[in-house]
N, CA, C and O atoms as a Tripos MOL2 file, in Angstrom:
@<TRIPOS>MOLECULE
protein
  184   183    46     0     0
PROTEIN
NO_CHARGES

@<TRIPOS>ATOM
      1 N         142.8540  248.2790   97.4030 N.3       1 UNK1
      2 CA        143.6130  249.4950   97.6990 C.3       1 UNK1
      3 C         143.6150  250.3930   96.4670 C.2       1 UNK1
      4 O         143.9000  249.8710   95.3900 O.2       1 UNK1
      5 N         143.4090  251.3190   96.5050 N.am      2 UNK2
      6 CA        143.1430  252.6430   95.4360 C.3       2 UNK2
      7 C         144.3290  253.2910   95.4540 C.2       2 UNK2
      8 O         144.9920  253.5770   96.4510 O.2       2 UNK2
      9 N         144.6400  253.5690   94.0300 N.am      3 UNK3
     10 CA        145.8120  254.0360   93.7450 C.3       3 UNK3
     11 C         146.4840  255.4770   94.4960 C.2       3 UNK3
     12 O         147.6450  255.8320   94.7030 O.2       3 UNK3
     13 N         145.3270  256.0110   94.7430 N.am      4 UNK4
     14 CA        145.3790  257.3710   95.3390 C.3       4 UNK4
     15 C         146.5160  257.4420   96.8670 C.2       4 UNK4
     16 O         147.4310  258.1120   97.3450 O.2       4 UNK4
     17 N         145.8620  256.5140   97.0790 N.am      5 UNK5
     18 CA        146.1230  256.1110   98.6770 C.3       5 UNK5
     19 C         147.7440  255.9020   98.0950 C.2       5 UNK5
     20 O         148.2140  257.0120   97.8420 O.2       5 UNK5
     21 N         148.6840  254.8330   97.8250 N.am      6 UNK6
     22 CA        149.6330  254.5090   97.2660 C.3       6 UNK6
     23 C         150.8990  255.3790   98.3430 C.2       6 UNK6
     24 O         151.4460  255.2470   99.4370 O.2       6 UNK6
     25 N         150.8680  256.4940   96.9090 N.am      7 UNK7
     26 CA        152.1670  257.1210   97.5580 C.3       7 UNK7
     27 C         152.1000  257.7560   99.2910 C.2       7 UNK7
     28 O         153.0340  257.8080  100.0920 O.2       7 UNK7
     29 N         151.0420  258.0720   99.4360 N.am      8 UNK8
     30 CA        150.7840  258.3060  101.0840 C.3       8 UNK8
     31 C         151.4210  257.3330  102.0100 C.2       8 UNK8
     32 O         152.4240  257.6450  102.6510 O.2       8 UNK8
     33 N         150.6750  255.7600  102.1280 N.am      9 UNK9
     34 CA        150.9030  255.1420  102.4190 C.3       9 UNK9
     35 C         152.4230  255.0340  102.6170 C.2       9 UNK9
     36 O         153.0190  255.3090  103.6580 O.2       9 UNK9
     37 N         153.0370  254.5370  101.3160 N.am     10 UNK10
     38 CA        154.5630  254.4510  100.8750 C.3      10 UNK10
     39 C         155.5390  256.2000  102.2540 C.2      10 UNK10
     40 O         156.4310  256.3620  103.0870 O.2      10 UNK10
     41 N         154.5840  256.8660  101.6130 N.am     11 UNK11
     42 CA        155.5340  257.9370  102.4740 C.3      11 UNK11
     43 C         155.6400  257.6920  104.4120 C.2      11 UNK11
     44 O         156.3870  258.1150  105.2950 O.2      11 UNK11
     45 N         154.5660  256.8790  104.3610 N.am     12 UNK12
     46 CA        154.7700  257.3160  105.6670 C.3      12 UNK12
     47 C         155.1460  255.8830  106.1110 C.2      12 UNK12
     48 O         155.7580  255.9160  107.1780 O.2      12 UNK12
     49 N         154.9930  254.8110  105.6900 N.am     13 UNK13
     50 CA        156.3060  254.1840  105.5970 C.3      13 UNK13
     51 C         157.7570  254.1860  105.6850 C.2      13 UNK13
     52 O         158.5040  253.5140  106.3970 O.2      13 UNK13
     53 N         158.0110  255.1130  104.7830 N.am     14 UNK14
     54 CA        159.2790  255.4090  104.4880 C.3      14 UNK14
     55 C         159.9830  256.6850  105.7720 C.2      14 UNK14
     56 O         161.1480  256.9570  106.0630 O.2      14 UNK14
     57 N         158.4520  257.3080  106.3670 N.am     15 UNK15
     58 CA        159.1250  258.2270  107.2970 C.3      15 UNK15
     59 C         159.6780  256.8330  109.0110 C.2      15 UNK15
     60 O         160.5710  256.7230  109.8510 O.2      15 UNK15
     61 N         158.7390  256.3170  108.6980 N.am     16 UNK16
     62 CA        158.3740  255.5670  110.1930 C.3      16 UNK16
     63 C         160.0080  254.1460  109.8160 C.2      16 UNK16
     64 O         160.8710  253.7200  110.5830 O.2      16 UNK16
     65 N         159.8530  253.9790  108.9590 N.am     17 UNK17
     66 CA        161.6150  253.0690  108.4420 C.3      17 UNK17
     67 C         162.8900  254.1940  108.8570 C.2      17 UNK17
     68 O         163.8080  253.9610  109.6420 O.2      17 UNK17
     69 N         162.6810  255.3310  108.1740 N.am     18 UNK18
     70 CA        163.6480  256.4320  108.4510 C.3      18 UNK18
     71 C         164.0150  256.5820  110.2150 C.2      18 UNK18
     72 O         165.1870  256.6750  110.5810 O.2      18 UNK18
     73 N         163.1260  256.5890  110.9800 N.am     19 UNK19
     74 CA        163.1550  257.2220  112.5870 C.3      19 UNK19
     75 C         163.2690  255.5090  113.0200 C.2      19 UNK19
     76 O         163.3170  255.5090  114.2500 O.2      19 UNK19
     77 N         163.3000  254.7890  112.7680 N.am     20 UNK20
     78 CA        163.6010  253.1070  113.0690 C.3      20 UNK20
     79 C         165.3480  253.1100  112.8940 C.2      20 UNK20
     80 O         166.2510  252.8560  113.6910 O.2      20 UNK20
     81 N         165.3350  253.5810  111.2610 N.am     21 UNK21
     82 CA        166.7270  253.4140  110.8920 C.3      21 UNK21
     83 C         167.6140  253.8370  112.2600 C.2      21 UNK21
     84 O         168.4720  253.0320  112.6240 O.2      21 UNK21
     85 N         167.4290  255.0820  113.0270 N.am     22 UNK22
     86 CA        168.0740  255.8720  113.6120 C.3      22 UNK22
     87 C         168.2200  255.4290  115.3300 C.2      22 UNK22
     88 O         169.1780  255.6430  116.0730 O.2      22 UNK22
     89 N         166.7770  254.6740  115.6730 N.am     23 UNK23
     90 CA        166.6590  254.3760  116.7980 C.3      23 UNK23
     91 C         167.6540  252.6300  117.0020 C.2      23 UNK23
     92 O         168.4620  252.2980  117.8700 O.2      23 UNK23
     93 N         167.2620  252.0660  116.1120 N.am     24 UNK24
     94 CA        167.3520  250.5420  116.1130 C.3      24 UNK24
     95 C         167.8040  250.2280  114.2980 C.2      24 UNK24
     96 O         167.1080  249.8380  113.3600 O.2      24 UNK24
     97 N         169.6320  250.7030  114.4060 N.am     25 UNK25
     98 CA        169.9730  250.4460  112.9790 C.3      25 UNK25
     99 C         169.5780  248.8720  112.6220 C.2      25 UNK25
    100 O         169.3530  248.5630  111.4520 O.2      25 UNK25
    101 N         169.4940  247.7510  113.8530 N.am     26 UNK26
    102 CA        170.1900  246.5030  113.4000 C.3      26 UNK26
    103 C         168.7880  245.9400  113.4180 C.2      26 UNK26
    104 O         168.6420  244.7310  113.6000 O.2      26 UNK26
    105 N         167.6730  246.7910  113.2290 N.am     27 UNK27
    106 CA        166.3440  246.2660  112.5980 C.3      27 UNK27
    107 C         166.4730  246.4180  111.1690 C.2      27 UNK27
    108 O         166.1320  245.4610  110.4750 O.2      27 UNK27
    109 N         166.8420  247.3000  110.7020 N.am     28 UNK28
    110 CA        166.2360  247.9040  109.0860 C.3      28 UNK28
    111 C         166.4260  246.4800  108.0490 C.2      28 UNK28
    112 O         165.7620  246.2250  107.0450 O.2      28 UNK28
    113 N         167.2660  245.8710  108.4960 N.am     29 UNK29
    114 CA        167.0760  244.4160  107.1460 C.3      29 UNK29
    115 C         165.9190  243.9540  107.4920 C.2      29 UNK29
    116 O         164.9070  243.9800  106.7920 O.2      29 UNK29
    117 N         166.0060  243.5730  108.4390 N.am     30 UNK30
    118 CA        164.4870  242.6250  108.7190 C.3      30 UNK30
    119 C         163.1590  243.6410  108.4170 C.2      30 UNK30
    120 O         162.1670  243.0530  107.9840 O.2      30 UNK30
    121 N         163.0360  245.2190  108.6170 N.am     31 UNK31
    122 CA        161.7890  245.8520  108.0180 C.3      31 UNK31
    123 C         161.9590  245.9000  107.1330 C.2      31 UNK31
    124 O         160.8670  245.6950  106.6040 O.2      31 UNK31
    125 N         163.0110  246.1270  106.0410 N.am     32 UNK32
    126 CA        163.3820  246.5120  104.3790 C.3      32 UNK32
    127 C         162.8380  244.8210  104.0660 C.2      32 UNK32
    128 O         161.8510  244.9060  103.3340 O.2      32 UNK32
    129 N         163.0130  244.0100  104.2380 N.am     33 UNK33
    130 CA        162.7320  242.6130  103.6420 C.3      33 UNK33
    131 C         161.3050  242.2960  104.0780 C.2      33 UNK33
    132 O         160.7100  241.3790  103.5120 O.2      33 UNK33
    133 N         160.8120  242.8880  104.8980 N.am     34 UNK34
    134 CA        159.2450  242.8960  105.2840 C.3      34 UNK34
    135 C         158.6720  243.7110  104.5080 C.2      34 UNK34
    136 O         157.6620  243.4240  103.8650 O.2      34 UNK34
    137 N         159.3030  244.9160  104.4770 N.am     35 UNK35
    138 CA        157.9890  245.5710  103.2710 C.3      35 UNK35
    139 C         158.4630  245.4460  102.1210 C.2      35 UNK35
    140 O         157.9970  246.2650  101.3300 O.2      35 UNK35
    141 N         159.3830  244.5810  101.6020 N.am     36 UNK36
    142 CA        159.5280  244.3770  100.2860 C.3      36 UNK36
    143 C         158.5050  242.8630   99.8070 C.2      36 UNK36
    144 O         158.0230  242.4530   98.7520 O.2      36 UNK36
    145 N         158.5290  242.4310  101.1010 N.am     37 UNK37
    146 CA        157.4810  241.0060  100.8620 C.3      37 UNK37
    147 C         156.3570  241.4060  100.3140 C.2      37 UNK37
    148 O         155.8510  241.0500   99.2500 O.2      37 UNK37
    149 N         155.8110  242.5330  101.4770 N.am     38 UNK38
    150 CA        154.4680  242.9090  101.0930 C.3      38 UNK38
    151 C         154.0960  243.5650   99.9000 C.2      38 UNK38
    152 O         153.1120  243.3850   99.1830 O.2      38 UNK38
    153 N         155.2720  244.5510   99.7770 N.am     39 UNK39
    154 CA        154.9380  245.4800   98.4320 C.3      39 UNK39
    155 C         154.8270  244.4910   97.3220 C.2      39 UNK39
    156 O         153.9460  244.6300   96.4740 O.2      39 UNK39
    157 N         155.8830  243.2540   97.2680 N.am     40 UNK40
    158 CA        155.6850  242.7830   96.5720 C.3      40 UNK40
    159 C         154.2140  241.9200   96.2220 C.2      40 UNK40
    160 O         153.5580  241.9250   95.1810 O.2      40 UNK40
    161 N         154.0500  241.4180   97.1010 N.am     41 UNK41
    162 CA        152.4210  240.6360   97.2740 C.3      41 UNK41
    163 C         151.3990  241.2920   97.1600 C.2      41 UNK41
    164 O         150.3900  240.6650   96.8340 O.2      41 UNK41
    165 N         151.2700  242.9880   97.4180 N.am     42 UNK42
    166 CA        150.1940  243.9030   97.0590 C.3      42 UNK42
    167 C         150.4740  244.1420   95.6820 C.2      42 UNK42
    168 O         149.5170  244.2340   94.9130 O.2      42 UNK42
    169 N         151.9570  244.2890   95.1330 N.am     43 UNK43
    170 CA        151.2860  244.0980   93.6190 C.3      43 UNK43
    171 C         150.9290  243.4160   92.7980 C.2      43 UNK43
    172 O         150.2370  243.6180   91.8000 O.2      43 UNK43
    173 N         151.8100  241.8150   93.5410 N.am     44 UNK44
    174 CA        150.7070  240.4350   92.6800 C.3      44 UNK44
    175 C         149.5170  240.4480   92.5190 C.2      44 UNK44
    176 O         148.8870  240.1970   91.4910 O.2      44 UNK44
    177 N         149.1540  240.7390   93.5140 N.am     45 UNK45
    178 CA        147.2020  240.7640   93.5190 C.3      45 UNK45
    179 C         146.8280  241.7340   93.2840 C.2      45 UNK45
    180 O         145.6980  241.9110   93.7400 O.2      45 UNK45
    181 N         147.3910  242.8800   92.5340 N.am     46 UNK46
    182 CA        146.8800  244.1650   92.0680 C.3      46 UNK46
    183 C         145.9230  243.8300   91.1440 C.2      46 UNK46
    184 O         145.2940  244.7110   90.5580 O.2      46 UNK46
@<TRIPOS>BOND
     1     1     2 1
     2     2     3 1
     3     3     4 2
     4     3     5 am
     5     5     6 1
     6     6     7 1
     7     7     8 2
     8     7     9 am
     9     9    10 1
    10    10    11 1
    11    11    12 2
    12    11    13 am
    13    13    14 1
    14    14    15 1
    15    15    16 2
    16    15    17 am
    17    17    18 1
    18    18    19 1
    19    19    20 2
    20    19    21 am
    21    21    22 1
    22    22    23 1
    23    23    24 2
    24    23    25 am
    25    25    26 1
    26    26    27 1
    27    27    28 2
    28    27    29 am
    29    29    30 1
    30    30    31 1
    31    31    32 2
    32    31    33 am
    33    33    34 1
    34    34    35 1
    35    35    36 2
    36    35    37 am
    37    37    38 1
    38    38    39 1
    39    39    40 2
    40    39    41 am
    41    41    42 1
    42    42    43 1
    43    43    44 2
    44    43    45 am
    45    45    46 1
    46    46    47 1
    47    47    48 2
    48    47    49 am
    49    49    50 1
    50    50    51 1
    51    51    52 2
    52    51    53 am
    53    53    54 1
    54    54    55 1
    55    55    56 2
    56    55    57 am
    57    57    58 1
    58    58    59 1
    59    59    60 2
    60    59    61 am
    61    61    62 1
    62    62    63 1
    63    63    64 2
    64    63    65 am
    65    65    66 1
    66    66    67 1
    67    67    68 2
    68    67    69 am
    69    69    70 1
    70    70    71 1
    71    71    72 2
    72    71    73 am
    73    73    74 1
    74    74    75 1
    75    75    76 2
    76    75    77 am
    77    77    78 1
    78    78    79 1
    79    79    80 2
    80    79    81 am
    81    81    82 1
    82    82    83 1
    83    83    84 2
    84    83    85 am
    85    85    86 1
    86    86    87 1
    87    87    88 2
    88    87    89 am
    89    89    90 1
    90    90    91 1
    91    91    92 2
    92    91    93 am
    93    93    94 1
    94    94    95 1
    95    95    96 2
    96    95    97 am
    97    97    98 1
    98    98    99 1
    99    99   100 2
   100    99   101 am
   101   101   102 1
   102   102   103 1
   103   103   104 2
   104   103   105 am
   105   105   106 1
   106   106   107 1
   107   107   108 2
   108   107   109 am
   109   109   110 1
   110   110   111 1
   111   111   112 2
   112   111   113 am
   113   113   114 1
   114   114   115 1
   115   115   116 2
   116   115   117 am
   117   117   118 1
   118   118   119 1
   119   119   120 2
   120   119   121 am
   121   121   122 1
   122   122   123 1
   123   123   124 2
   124   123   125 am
   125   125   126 1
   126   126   127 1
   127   127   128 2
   128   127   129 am
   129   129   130 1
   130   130   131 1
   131   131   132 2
   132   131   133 am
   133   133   134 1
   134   134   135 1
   135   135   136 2
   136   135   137 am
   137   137   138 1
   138   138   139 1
   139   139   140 2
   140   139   141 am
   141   141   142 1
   142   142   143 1
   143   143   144 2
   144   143   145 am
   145   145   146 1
   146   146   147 1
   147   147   148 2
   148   147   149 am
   149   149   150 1
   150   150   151 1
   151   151   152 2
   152   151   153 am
   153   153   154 1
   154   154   155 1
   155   155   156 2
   156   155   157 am
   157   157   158 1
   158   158   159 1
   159   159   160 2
   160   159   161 am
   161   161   162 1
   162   162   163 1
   163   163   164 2
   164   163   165 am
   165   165   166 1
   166   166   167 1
   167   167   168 2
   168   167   169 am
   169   169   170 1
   170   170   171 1
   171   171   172 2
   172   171   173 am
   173   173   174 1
   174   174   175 1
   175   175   176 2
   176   175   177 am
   177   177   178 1
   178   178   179 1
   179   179   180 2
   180   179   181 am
   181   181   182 1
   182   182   183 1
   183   183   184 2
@<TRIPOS>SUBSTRUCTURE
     1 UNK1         2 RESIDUE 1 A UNK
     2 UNK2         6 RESIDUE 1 A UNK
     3 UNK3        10 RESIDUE 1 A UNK
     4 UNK4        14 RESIDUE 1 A UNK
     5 UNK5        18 RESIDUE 1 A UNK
     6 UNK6        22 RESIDUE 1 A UNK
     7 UNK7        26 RESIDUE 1 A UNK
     8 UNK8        30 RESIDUE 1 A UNK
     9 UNK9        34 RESIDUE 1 A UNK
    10 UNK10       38 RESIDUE 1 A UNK
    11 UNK11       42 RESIDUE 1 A UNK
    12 UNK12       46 RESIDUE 1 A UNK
    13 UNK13       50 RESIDUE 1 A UNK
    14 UNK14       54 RESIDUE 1 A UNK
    15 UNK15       58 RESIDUE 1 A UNK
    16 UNK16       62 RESIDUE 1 A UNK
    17 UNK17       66 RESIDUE 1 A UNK
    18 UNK18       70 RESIDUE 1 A UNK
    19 UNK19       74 RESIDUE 1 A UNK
    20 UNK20       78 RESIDUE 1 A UNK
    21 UNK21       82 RESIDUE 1 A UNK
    22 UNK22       86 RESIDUE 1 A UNK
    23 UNK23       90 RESIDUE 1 A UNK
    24 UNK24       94 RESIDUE 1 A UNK
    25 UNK25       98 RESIDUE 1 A UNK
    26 UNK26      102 RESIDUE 1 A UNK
    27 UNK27      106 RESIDUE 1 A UNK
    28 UNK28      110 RESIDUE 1 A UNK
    29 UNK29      114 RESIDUE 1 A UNK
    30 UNK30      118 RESIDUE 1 A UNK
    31 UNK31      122 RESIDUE 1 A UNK
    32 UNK32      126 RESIDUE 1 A UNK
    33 UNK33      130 RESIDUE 1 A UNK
    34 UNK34      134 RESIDUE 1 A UNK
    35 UNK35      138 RESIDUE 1 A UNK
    36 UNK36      142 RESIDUE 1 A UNK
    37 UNK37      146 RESIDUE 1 A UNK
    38 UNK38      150 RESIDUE 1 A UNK
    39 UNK39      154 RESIDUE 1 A UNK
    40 UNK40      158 RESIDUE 1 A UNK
    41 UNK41      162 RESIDUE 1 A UNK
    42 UNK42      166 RESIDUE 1 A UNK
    43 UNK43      170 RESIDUE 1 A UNK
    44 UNK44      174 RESIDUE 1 A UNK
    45 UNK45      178 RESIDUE 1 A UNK
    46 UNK46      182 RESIDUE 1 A UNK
């Protein structure tokens, strides 16, 4: 994954978590702890 890509990615993430937040509040732990897994594991292997 190329750095470029990064904040894109992240944004539209963060839009598609945002319109989740609103539809289905009593998901957001379980996606916030999912993409914190991953973010975290994409930067181990950075």
């Amino acid at each position: 994954m190329e750095a470029k890509t990064d904040p894109r990615v992240i944004g539209i993430l963060a839009i598609i978590i945002g319109i989740l937040m609103i539809i289905y509040p009593y998901l957001v732990g379980y996606l916030v702890g999912i993409f914190l897994i991953v973010y975290g594991i994409l930067k181990f292997f950075e």
